[in-house]
Structures are given as C-alpha cells and as structure tokens.
Residue frames relative to the residue before (quaternion, step in Angstrom):
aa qw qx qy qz dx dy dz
X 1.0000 0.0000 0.0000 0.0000 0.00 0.00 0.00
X 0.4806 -0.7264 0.4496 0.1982 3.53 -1.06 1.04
X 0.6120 -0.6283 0.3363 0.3429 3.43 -0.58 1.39
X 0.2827 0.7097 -0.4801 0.4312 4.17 1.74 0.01
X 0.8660 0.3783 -0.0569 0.3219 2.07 -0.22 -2.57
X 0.6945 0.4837 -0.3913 0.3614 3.65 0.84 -0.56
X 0.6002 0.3776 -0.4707 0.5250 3.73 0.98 -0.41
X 0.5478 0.4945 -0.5336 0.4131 4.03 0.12 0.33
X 0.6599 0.4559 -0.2520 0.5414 3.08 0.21 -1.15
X 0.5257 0.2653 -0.4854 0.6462 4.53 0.35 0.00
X 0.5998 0.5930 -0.4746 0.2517 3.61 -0.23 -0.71
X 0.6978 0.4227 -0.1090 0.5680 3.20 1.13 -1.45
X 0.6447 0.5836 -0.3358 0.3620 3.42 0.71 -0.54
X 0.5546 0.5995 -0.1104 0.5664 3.11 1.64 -1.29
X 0.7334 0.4850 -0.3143 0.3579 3.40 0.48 -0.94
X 0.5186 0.6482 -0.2006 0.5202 3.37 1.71 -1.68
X 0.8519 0.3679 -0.1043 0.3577 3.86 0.57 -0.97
X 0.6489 0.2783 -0.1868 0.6830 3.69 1.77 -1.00
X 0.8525 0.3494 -0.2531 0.2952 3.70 0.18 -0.45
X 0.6188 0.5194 0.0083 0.5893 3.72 1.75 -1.05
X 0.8166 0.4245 -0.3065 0.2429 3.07 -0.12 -0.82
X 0.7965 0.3016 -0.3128 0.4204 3.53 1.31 0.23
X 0.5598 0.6002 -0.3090 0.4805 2.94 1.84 -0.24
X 0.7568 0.3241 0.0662 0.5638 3.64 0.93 -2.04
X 0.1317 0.8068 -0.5668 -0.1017 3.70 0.58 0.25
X 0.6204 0.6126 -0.3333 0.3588 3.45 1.00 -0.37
X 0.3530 0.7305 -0.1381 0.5680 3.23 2.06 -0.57
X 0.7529 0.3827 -0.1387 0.5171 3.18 -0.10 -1.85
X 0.7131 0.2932 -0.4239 0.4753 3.67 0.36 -1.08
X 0.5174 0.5457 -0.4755 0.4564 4.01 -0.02 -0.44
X 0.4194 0.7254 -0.3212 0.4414 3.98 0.62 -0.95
X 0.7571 0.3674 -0.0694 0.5356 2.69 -0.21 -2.18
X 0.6284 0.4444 -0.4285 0.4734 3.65 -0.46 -1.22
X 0.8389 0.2146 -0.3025 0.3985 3.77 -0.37 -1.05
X 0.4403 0.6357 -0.4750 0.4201 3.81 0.83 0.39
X 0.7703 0.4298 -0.0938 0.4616 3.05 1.17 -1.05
X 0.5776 0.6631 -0.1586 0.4489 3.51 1.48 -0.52
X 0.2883 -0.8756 0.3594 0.1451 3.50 0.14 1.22
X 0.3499 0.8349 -0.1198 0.4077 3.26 1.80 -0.52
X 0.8529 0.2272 0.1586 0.4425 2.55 0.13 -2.25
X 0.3759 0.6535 -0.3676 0.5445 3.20 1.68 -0.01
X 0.8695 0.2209 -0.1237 0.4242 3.40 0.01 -1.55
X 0.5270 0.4659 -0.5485 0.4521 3.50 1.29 0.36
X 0.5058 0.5653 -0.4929 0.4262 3.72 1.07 -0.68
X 0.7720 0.3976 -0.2931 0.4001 3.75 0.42 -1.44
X 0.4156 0.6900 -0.4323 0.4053 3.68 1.03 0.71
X 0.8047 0.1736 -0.1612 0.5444 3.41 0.82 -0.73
X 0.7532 -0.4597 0.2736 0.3828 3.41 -1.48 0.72
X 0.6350 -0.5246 0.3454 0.4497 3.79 -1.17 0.95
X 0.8277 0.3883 -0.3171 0.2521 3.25 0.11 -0.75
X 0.4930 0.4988 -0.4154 0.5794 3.72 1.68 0.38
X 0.6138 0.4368 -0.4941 0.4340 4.19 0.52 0.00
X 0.1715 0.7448 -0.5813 0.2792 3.61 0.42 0.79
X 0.3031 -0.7518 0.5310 0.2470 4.07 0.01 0.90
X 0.5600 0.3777 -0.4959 0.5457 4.28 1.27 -0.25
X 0.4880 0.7025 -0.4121 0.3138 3.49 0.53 -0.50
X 0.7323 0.4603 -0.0436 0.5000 3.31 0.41 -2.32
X 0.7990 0.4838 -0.2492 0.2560 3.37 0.92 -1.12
X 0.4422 0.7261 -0.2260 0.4755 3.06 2.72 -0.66
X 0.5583 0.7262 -0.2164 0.3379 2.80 1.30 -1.61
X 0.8150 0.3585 -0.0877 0.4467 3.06 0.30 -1.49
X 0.5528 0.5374 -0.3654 0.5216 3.70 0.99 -0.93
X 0.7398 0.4984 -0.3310 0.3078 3.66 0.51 -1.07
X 0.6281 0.5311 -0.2277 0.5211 3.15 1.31 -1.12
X 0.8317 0.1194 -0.0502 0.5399 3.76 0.44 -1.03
X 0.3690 -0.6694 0.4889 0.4204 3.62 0.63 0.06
X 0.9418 -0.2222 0.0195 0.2515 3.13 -1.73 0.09
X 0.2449 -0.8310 0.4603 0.1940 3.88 0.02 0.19
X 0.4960 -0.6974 0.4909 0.1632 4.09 -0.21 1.41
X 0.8548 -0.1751 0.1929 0.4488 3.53 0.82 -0.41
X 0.6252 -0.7056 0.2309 0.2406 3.77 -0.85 1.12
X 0.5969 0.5891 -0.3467 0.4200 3.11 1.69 0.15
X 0.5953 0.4688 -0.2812 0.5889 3.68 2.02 -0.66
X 0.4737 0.6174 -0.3606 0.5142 3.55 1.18 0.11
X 0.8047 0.2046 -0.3178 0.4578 3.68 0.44 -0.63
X 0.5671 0.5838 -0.4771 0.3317 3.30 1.28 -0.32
X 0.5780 0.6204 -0.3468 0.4009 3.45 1.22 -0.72
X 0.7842 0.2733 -0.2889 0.4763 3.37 0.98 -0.44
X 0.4810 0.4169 -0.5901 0.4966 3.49 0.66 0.44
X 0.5975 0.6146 -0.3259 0.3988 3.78 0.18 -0.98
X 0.7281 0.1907 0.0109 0.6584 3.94 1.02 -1.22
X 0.3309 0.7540 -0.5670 -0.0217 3.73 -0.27 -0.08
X 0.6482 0.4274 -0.3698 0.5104 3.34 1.32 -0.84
X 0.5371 0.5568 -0.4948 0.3958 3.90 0.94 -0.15
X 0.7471 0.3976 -0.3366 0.4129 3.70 0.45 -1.20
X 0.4847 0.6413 -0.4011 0.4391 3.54 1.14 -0.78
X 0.8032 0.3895 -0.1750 0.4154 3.82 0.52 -0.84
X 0.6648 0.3009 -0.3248 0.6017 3.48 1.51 0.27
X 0.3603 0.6309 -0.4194 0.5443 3.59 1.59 -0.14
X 0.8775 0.1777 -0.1767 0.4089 3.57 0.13 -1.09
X 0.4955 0.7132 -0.3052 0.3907 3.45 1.15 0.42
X 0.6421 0.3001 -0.0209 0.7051 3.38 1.96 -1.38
X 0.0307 -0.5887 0.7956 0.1396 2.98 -1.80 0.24
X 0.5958 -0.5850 0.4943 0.2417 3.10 -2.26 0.23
C-alpha cells in the first residue's frame, strides 16, 4: 500500500476511534470498513486532500442515498457511484 493510501486509511482509522466511536458507532464502523477497503482508498486518494475528509464522504453519500444500514451497503454504494459522490464530494465541504 502506497504511503497515500496509508495516511488515509489512519485518517479513517482515527476518525472511527477519536471522533465516532461513542457518539456514531454506525459511522465509526463504516470508518473502519473504508480503512480497510482498497477501492475506496484509491477512490478517496483521487480527490484533493482536503475532499478525503470521512464527514465529508460520509455526507456525500447520506446526501445522495440517504442513510446506509451497515458498512458493507456503504462500500457497495461507493463502488457502484464513485463518479456521483466524487461530484457532490467536491462541490461541499464540512
């Protein structure tokens, strides 16, 4: 893994553990999942640093598809849509 993809992937890791994990656990677990998600990594490491924000991605996707039941219909949504979330990703900020 590319030294990118690996500071994203702490990003998310970090987020899931200092920022989620007692408030958004549903959040936090999604986090994790895209830490771990090669995919979604290198679609994150597609757009400028300051659009791979995980509230960002996580807006992204809620806005477009509302909420998501669990971290496995979450990545499918973004493999399935990336160039959609990518285009309200870079449109908004947090």
């Amino acid at each position: 893994m590319s030294e990118a993809l690996k500071r994203i992937a702490q990003r998310y890791e970090d987020f899931a553990r200092f920022e989620a994990w007692d408030r958004l656990p549903l959040y936090a677990s999604i986090a994790e999942a895209v830490a771990a998600d090669p995919f979604t990594l290198r679609f994150l490491a597609s757009l400028p640093d300051a659009k791979q924000q995980p509230n960002l991605l996580l807006a992204a996707v809620r806005y477009l598809y509302v909420t998501v039941a669990d971290r496995g219909g979450f990545l499918e949504l973004v493999r399935a849509h990336a160039e959609e979330i990518a285009t309200v990703m870079a449109a908004r900020s947090t």
